[in-house]
C-alpha positions in Angstrom: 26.5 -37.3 -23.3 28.5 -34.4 -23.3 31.1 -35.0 -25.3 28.7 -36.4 -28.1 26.5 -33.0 -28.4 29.9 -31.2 -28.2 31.3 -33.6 -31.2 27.2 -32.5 -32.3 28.1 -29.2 -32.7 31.3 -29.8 -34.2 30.3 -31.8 -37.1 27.0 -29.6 -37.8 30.2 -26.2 -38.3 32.1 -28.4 -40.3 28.6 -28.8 -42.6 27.7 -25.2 -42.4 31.3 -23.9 -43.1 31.8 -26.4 -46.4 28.1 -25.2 -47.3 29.2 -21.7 -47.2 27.6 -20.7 -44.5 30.5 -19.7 -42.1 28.0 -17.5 -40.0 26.2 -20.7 -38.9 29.4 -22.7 -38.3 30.1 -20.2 -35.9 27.3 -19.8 -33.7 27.9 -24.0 -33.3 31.0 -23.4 -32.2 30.1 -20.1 -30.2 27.8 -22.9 -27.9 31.0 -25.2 -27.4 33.3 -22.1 -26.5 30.6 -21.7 -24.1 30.8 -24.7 -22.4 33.9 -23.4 -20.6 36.1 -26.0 -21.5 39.3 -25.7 -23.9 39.3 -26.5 -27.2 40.8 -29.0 -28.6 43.0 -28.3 -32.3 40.1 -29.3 -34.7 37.5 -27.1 -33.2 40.4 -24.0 -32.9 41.5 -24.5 -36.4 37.7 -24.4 -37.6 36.6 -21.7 -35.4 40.0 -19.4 -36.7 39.0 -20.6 -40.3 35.6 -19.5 -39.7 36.2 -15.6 -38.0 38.4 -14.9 -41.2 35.8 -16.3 -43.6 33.1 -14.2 -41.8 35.6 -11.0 -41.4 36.2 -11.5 -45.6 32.4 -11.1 -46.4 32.6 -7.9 -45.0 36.1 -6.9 -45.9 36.8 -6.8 -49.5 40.6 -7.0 -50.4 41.3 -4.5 -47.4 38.5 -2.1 -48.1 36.0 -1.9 -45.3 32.3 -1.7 -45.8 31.0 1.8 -46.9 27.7 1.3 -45.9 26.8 1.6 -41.9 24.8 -1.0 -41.6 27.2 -3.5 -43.0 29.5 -1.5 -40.7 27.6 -2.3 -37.5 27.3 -5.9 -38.3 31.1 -6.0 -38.3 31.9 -4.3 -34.7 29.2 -6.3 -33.5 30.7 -9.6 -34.9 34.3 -8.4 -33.7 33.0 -7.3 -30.1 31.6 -10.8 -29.9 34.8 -12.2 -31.3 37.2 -10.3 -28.5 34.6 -11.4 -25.8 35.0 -15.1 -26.5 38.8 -14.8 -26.8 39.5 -13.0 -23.6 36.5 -14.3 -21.4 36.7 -17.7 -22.4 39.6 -19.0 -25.3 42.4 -17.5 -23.9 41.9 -18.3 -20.0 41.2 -21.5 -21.0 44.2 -22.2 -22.8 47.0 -24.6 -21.5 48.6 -25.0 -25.1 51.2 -22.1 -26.0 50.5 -22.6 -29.5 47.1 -22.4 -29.2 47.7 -18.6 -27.2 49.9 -17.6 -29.9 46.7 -18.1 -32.4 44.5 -16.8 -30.2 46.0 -13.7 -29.3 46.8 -13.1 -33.2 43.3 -13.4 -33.9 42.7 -10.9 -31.1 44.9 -8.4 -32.6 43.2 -8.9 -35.8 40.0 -8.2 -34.5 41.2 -4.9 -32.5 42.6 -3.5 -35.5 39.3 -3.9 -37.2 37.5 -1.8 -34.6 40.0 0.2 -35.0 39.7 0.9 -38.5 35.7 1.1 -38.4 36.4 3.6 -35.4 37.4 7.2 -35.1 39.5 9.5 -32.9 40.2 8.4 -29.4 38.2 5.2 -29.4 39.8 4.3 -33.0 43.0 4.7 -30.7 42.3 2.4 -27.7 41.9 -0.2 -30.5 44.9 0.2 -32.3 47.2 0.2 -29.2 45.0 -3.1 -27.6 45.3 -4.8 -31.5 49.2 -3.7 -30.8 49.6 -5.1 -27.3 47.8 -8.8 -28.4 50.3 -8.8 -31.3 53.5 -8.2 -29.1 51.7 -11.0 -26.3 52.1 -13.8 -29.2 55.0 -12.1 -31.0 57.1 -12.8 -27.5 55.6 -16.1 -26.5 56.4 -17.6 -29.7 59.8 -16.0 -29.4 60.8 -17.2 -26.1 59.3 -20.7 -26.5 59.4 -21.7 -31.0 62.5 -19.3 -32.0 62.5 -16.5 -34.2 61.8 -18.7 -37.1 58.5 -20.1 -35.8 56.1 -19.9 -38.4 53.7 -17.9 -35.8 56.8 -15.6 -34.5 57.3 -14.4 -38.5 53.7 -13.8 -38.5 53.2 -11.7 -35.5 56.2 -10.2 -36.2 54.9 -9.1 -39.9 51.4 -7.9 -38.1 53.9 -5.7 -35.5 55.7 -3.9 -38.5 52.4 -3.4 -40.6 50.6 -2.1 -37.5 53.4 0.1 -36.9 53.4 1.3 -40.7 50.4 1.8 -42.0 48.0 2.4 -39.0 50.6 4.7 -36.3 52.6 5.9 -39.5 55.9 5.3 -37.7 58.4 3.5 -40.8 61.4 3.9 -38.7 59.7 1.4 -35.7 58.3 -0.6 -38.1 61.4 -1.3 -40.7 63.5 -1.5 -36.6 60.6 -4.8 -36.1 60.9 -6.5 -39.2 64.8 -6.3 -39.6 64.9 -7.9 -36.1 63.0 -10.3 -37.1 64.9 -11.1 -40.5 67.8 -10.5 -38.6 67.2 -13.3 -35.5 66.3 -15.7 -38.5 69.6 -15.8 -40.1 71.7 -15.7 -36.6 69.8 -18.8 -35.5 70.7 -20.7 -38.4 67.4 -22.8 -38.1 66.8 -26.0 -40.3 63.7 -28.0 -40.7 63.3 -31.4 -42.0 59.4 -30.0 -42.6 59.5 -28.7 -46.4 56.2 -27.1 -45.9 57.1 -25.2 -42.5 60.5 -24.2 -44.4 58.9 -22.7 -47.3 56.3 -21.1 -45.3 59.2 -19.6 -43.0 60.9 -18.4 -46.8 57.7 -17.0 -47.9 57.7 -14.6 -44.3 61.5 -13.7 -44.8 60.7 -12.6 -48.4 57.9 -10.4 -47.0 59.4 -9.0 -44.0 62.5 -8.2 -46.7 60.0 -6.5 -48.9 59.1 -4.4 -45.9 62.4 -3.3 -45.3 63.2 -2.8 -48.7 60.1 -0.3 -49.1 59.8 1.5 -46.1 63.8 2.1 -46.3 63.3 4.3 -49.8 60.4 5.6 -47.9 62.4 6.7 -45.1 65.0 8.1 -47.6 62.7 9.8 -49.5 61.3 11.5 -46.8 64.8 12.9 -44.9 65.9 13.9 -48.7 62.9 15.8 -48.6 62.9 17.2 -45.4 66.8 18.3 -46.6 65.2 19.8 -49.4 62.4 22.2 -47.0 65.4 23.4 -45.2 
């Protein structure tokens, strides 16, 4: 009996979220998070699907809402999302995939609060979005390889976090040539086209970030040079 409401509560998020109503989707899925149990990959997939469809109503092409009650929704929605990852998905999980996800999605929504935050508070944030990021970044390092698709991605977060929200280039081009560097010493092949061009995709985007924040760093000692 269960396991049919459960698969209830499924089917009636899948409706909401191709209806475009990802807020509804969610609060089915909210009830089977709930429940206490794991979640299987179908109802982890949907509910990732679903936070970052809810997070991009509010966020529009990296610009946060200007107006504070569209503000207050968000930290409230984010608050809820961090509860249900570390009272309930994560201690739940016995799939290190599944962690790796989770804990991405948990330094996505930390870095949110962080940027709808200010001084010290706006702080905590960024350093606990920073700390979830390195938790999957090594997990998926020490058990995929440093050409998992996931290890690329939390990698990439690391470096950008590093960047644009601490405003320390020389950490964040040190993270991404690592990770471009452990890539090419591994020597990794894939009979999976759609993982390999995924993996090309990150190296071309971590190479960017090296490319750009290596002039930057340039710049800025020629400059410094200059002052003197």
């Amino acid at each position: 009996m269960a396991n049919a409401h459960r698969q209830h509560l499924y089917l009636k998020a899948v409706d909401f979220f191709d209806g475009s109503n990802p807020q509804g989707g969610f609060f089915q899925l909210r009830e089977i998070i709930l429940m206490n149990e794991e979640m299987n990959d179908e109802e982890r997939e949907l509910w990732i699907d679903i936070v970052r469809a809810i997070v991009s109503l509010y966020v529009d092409t990296q610009e946060l809402p200007t107006t504070l009650e569209l503000r207050e929704e968000l930290k409230v929605f984010l608050i809820d999302c961090i509860y249900l990852l570390e009272m309930h998905l994560l201690p739940l999980s016995t799939e290190i995939t599944a962690d790796v996800k989770y804990y991405e999605e948990l330094g996505n929504s930390y870095f949110y609060m962080s940027a709808l935050t200010e001084g010290v508070e706006a702080s905590i944030y960024s350093n606990f979005s920073l700390s979830s990021y390195v938790y999957g970044y090594e997990l998926a390092l020490e058990v995929f390889g440093p050409s998992y698709p996931l290890t690329l991605i939390s990698a990439d977060n690391i470096a950008l976090l590093y960047s644009d929200v601490f405003d320390d280039k020389e950490v964040a081009l040190e993270v991404a040539e690592t990770a471009v560097d452990a890539v090419h010493l591994e020597q990794h092949f894939t009979d999976n086209k759609e993982e390999e061009e995924f993996v090309n995709k990150m190296l071309n985007k971590l190479e960017t970030h090296i490319l750009k924040w290596t002039k930057e760093l340039k710049q800025g000692n020629l400059g410094n040079t200059n002052l003197n």
